[in-house]
C-alpha positions as CSV (number, residue, x, y, z in Angstrom):
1,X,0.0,0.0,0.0
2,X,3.1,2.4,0.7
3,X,4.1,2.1,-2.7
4,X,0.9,2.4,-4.0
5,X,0.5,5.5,-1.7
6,X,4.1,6.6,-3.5
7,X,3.0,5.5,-7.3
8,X,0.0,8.4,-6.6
9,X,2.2,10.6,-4.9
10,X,4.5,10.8,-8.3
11,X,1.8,10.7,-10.5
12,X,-0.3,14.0,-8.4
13,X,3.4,15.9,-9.0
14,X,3.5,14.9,-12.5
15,X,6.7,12.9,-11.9
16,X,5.2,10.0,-14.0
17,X,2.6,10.9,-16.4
18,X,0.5,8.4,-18.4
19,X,-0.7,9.5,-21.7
20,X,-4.4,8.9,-21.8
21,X,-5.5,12.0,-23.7
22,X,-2.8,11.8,-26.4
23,X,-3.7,7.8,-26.9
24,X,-7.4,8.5,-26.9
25,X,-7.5,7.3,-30.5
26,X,-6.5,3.8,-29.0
27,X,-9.4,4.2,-26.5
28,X,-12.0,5.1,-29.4
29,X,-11.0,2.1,-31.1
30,X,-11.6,-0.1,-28.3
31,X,-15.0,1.3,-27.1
32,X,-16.0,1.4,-30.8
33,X,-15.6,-2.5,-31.3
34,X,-17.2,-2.9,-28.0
35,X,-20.2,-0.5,-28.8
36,X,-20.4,-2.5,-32.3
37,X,-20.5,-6.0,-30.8
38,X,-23.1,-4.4,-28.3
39,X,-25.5,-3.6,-30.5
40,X,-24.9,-6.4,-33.0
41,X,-25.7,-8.3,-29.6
42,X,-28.8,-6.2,-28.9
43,X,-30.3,-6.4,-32.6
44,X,-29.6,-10.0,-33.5
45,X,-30.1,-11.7,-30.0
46,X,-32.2,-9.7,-28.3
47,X,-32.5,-8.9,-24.9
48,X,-34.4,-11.9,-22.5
49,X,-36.8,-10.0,-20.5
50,X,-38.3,-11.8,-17.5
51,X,-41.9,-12.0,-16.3
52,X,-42.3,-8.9,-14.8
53,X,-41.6,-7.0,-18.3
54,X,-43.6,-9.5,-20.5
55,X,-46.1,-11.2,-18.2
56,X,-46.3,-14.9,-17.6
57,X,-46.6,-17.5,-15.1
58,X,-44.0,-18.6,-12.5
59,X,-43.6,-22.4,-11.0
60,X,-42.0,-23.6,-8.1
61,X,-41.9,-26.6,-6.7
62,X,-39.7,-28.6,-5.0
63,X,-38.7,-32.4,-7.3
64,X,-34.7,-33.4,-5.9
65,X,-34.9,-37.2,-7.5
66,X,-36.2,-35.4,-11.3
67,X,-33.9,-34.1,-14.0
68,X,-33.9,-31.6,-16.3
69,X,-35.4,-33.5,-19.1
70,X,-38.3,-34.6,-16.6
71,X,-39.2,-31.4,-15.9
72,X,-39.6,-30.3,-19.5
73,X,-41.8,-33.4,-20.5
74,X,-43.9,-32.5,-17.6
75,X,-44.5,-29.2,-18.7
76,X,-45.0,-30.1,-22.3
77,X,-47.4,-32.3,-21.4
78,X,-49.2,-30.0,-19.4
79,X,-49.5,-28.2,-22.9
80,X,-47.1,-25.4,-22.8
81,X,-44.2,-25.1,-25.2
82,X,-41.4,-23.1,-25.0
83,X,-41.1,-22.8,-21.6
84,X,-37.8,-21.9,-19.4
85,X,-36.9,-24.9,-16.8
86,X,-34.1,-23.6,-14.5
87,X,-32.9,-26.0,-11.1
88,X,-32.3,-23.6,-7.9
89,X,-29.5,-24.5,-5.8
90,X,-30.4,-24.7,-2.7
91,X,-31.2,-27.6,0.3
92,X,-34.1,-28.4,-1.3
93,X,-32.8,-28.7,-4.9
94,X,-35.8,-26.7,-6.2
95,X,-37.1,-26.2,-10.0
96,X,-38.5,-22.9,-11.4
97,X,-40.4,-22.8,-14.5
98,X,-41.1,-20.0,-16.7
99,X,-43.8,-19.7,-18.9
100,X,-45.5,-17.2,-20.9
101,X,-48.8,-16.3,-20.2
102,X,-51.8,-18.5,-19.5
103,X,-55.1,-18.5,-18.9
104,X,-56.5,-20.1,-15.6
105,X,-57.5,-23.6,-16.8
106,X,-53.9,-23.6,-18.8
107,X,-51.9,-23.0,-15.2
108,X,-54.6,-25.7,-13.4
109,X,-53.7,-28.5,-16.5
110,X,-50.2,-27.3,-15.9
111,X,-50.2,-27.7,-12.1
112,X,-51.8,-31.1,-12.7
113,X,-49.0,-32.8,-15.3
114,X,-46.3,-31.5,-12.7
115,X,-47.7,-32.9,-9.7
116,X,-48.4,-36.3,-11.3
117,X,-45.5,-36.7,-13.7
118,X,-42.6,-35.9,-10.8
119,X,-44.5,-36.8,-8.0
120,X,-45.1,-33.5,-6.5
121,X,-48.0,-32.2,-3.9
122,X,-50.0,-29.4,-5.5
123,X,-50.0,-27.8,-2.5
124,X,-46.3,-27.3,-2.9
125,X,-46.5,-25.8,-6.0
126,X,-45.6,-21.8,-5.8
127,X,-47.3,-20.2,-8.8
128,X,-46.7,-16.8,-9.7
129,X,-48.6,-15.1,-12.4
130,X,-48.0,-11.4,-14.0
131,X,-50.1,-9.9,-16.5
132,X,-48.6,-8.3,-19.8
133,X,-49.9,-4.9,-19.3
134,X,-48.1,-4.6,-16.0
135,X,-45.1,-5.1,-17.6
136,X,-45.5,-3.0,-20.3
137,X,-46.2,-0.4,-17.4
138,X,-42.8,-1.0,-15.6
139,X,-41.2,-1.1,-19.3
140,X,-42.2,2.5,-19.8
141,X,-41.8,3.4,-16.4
142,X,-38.4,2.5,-16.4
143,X,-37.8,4.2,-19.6
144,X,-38.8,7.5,-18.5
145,X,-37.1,7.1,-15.4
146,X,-33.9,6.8,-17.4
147,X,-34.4,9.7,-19.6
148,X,-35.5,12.0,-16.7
149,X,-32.3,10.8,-14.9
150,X,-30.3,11.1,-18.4
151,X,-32.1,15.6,-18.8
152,X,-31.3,16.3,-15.2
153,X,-27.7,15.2,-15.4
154,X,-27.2,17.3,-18.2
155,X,-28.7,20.2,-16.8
156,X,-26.7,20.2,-13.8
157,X,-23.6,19.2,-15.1
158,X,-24.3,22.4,-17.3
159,X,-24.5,24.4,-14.2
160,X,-21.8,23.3,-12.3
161,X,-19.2,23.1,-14.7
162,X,-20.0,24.1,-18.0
163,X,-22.0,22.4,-21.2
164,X,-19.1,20.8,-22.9
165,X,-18.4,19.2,-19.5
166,X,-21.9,17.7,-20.0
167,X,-21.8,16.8,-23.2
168,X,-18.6,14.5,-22.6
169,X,-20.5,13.5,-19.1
170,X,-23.0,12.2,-21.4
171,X,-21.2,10.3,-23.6
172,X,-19.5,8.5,-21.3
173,X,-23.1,7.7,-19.6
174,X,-24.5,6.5,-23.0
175,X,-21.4,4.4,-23.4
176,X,-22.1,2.7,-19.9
177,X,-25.9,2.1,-21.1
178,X,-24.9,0.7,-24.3
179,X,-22.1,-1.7,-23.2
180,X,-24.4,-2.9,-20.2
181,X,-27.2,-4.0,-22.6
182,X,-25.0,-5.0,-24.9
183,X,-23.3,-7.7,-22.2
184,X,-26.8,-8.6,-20.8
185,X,-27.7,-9.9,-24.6
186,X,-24.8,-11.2,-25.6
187,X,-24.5,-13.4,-22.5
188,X,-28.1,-13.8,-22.4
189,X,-29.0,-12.5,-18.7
190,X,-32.5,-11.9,-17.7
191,X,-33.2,-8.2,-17.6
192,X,-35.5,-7.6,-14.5
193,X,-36.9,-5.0,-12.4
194,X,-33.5,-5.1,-10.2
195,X,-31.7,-4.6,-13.8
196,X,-33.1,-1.4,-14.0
197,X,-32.4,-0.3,-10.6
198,X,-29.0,-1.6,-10.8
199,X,-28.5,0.1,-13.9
200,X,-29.8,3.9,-12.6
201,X,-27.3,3.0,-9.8
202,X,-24.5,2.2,-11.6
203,X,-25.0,5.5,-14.0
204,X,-24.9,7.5,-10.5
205,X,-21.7,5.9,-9.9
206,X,-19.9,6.3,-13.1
207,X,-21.2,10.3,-12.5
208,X,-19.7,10.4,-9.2
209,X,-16.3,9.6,-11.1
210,X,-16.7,11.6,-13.9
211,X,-17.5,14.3,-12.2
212,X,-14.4,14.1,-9.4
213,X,-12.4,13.7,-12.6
214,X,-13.9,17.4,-14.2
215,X,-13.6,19.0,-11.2
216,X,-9.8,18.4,-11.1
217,X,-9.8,19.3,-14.8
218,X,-11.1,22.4,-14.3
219,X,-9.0,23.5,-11.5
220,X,-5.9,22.9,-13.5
221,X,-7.0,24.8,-16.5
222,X,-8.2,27.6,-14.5
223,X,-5.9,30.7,-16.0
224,X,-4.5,28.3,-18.3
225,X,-4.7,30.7,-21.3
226,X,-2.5,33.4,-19.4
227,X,0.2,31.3,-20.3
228,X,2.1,28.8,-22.3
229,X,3.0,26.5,-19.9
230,X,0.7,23.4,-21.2
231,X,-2.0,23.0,-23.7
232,X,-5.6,22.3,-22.3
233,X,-4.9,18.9,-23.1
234,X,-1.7,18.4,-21.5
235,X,-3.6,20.2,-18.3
236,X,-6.3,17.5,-18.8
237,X,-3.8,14.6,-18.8
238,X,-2.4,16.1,-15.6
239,X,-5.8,15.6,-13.9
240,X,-6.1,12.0,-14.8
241,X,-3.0,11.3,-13.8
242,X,-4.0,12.8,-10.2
243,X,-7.2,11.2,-9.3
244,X,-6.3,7.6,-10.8
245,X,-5.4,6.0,-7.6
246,X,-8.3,7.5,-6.1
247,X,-10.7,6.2,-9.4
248,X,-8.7,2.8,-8.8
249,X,-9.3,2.7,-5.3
250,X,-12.8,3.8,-5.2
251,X,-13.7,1.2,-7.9
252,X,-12.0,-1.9,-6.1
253,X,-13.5,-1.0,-2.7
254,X,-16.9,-0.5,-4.5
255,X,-16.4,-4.2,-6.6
256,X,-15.3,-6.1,-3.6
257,X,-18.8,-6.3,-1.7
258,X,-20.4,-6.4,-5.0
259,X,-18.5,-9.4,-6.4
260,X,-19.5,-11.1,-2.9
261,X,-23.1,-10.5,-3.1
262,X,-22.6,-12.4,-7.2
263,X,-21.2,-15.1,-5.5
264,X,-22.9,-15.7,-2.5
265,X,-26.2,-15.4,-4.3
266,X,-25.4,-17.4,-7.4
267,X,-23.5,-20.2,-5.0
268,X,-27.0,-20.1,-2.5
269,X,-30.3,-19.0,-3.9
270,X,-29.6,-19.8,-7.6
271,X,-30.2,-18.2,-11.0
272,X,-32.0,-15.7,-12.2
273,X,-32.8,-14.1,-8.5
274,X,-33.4,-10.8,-7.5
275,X,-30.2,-10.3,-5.9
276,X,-27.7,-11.9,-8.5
277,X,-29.6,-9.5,-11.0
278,X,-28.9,-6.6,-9.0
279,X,-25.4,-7.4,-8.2
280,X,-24.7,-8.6,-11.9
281,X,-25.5,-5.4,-13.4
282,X,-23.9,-3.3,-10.3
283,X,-20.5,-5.2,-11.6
284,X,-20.8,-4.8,-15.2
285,X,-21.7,-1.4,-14.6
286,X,-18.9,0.0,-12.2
287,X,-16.5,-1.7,-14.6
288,X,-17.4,0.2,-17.6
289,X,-18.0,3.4,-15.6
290,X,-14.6,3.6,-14.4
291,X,-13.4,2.7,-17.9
292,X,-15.6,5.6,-19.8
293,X,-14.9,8.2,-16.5
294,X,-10.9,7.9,-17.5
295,X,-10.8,7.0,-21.2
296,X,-13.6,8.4,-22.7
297,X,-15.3,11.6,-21.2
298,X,-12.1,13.4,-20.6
299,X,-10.9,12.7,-24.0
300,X,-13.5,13.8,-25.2
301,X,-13.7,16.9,-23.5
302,X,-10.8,17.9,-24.5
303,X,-11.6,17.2,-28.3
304,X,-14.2,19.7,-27.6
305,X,-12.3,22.2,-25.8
306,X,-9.5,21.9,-28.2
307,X,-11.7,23.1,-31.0
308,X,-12.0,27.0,-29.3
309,X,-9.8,29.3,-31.1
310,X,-8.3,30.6,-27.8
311,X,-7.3,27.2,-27.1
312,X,-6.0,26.5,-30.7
313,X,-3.6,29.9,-30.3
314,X,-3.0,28.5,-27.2
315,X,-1.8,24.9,-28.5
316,X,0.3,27.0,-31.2
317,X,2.0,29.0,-28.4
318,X,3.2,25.7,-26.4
319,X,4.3,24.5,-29.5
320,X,6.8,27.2,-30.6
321,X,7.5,27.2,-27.2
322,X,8.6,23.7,-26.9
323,X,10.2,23.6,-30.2
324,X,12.6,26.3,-29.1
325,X,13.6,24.3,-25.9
326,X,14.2,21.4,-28.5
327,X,16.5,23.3,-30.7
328,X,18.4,24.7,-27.9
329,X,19.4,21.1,-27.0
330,X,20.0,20.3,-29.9
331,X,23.0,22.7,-30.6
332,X,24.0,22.7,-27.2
333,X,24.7,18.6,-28.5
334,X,26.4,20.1,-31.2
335,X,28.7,22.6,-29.6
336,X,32.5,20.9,-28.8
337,X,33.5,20.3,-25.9
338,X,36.4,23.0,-26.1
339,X,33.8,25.3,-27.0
340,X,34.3,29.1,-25.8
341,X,32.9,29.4,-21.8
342,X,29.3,30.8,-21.2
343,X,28.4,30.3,-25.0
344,X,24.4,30.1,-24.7
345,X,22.6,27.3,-27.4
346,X,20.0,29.3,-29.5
347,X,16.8,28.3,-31.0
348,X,15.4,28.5,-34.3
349,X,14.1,32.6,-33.5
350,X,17.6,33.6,-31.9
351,X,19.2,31.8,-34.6
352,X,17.2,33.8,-37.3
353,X,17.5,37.1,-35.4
354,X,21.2,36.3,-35.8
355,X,21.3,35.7,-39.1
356,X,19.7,38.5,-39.9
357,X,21.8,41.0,-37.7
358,X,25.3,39.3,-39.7
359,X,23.6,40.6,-43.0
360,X,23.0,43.6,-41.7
361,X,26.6,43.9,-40.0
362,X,28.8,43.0,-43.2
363,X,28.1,46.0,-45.3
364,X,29.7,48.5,-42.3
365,X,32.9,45.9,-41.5
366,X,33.7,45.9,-45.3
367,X,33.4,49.5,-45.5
368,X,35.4,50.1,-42.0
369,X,38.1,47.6,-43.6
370,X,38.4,49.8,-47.1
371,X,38.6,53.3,-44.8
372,X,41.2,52.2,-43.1
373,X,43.6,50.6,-46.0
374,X,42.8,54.2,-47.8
375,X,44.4,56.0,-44.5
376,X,47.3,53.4,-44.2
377,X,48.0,54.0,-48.4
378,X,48.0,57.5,-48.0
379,X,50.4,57.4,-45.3
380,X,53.1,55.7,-46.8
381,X,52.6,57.1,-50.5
382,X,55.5,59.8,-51.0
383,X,54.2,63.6,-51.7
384,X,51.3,62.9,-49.8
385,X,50.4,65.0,-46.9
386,X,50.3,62.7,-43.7
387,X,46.8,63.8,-41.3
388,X,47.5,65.1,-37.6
389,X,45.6,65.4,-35.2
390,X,42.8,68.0,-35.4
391,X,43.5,71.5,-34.6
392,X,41.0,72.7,-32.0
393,X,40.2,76.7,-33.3
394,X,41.5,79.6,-31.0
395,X,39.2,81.1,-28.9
396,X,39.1,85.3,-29.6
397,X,37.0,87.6,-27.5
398,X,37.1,88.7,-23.9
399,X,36.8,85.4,-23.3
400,X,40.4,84.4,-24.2
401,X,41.7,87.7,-23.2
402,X,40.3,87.1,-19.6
403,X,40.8,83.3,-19.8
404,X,42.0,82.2,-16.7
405,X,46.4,81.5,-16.3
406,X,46.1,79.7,-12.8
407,X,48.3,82.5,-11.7
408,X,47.0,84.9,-9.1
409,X,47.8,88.6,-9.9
410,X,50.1,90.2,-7.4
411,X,48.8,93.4,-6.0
């Protein structure tokens, strides 16, 4: 833990630095073949909705000596096809059966071919029976639930941060959705009434992330265009790198107790229970939300950001910058080691301003070269008259007659 403790400690300083907004192409790619397969999944496969969302009937009943293919040649001669036989672990070895839905003589005839085929008491026969419309109620219900959740996220986000923030907020929330489903029909999972809740919850977590994430963002790129120091990017990538071990952490503590209640419920009460639904989609869930709160919505903020023309002349200025630092190590790798002392490596501006003052320079050192070869000619050419020094004129006037001698006057 100390050295996980010093890992963060680095990473907050900017001592190590990991790349995510500058590989976000990488990341695209990856939640793009995901998204694809997901809704491939979703078309062609379908999601398998359970009682409560298309109505049916329900049995349980309690047959430990019968098998699987029992069960189903009970039920189909009870008259229903296509029915869903499922064994619950448990003491009892239970079997629940799943059918769609029938009318009252149908779940009698039904009861009947169970209890005589395996040998069961109709009294101990738990039958559960939901009408379609009530499921088409929670359907809808659950639907606008999800979109009301989906409006007010965006308007606060808008308010608290700013509407780019929620734009990428939402993104990453419609990439959570869309993987979720896609898992739950490519496995083939029941979706239930817990599904949903778990799924409203898991969105709330995967804000909670995202938003501890922008927060940091925006404090680092708060008077960020004042300067040239990083790009908003660069700033961005900063605050990644200082909240992942808190994203890590809080994800790991969060998975433990829900990868428990997966276990415990699968291992105890079964499949397809309320509990292993909930927790099922809880885990799926706070996977991809950590995933989309560090790879995708601040990488896709910062495509949006990056798109401001203040931020573009920013991203220019950081660039000249840095590629003056480069070619100033660059010639201070080229200058010899016997080089004159204190000579200072120029970049590609000083270098031009140079250039341009040696242009400028050679005109006047020719011309100071050609004066003085005329004087030295002139003074060694016979006949000529050899220059002195300049005569300063006399003075005339009062003022040289009562120029001071430095003599005092005797009286």
């Amino acid at each position: 833990m100390s050295r996980l403790g010093q890992i963060g400690g680095r990473l907050y300083r900017g001592e190590v630095s990991i790349d995510f907004v500058g590989r976000k192409r990488l990341w695209y790619s990856i939640s793009g073949a995901i998204l694809v397969v997901s809704v491939l999944a979703l078309l062609i496969l379908g999601l398998n909705f359970s009682v409560e969302f298309k109505g049916g009937a329900i049995f349980q009943f309690s047959a430990p000596t019968a098998s699987v293919s029992q069960v189903q040649n009970a039920v189909e001669d009870g008259g229903v096809s296509g029915a869903v036989v499922q064994q619950l672990s448990g003491a009892q070895k239970g079997w629940q059966v799943q059918t769609k839905a029938l009318t009252g003589d149908q779940t009698t005839t039904l009861e009947g071919s169970i209890s005589s085929k395996l040998g069961v008491n109709p009294n101990d026969i738990t039958t559960t029976t939901v009408g379609a419309s009530w499921g088409s109620q929670i359907s809808s219900k659950a639907l606008q639930a999800l979109i009301a959740f989906l409006i007010v996220i965006v308007i606060y986000l808008s308010i608290a941060f700013e509407w780019k923030m929620a734009i990428a907020a939402f993104v990453a929330l419609i990439h959570d959705i869309v993987i979720t489903i896609g898992v739950y029909a490519l496995a083939g999972f029941q979706v239930s009434p817990a599904s949903v809740i778990g799924l409203l919850t898991i969105l709330g977590y995967s804000l909670y992330d995202t938003v501890v994430v922008f927060d940091k963002v925006r404090e680092n790129t708060a008077g960020l265009l004042g300067g040239v120091r990083s790009t908003y990017s660069q700033a961005a990538n900063l605050a990644l790198n200082q909240t992942l071990v808190r994203s890590i952490n809080t994800s790991i503590i969060a998975l433990l107790p829900v990868t428990a209640i997966l276990v415990v419920a699968t291992a105890l009460l079964g499949a397809n229970n309320e509990l292993e639904e909930l927790a099922l989609v809880l885990f799926i869930g706070m996977l991809s939300g950590t995933y989309s709160s560090i790879f995708i919505a601040t990488p896709v903020l910062c495509d949006l950001k990056e798109r401001e023309p203040q931020y573009q002349a920013l991203a220019k200025r950081v660039s000249v910058r840095a590629s003056g630092g480069r070619a100033a190590k660059r010639a201070a790798a080229k200058t010899p080691a016997g080089g004159p002392a204190g000579a200072v490596p120029s970049g590609p501006e000083d270098e031009a301003d140079d250039a341009g003052y040696e242009d400028d320079a050679a005109p006047a050192a020719d011309e100071l070269t050609t004066t003085a070869s005329r004087v030295t000619a002139a003074r060694t050419t016979p006949g000529t008259v050899r220059p002195g020094p300049r005569q300063q004129p006399r003075r005339t006037g009062s003022s040289a007659r009562h120029r001071p001698t430095g003599k005092k006057k005797r009286r």
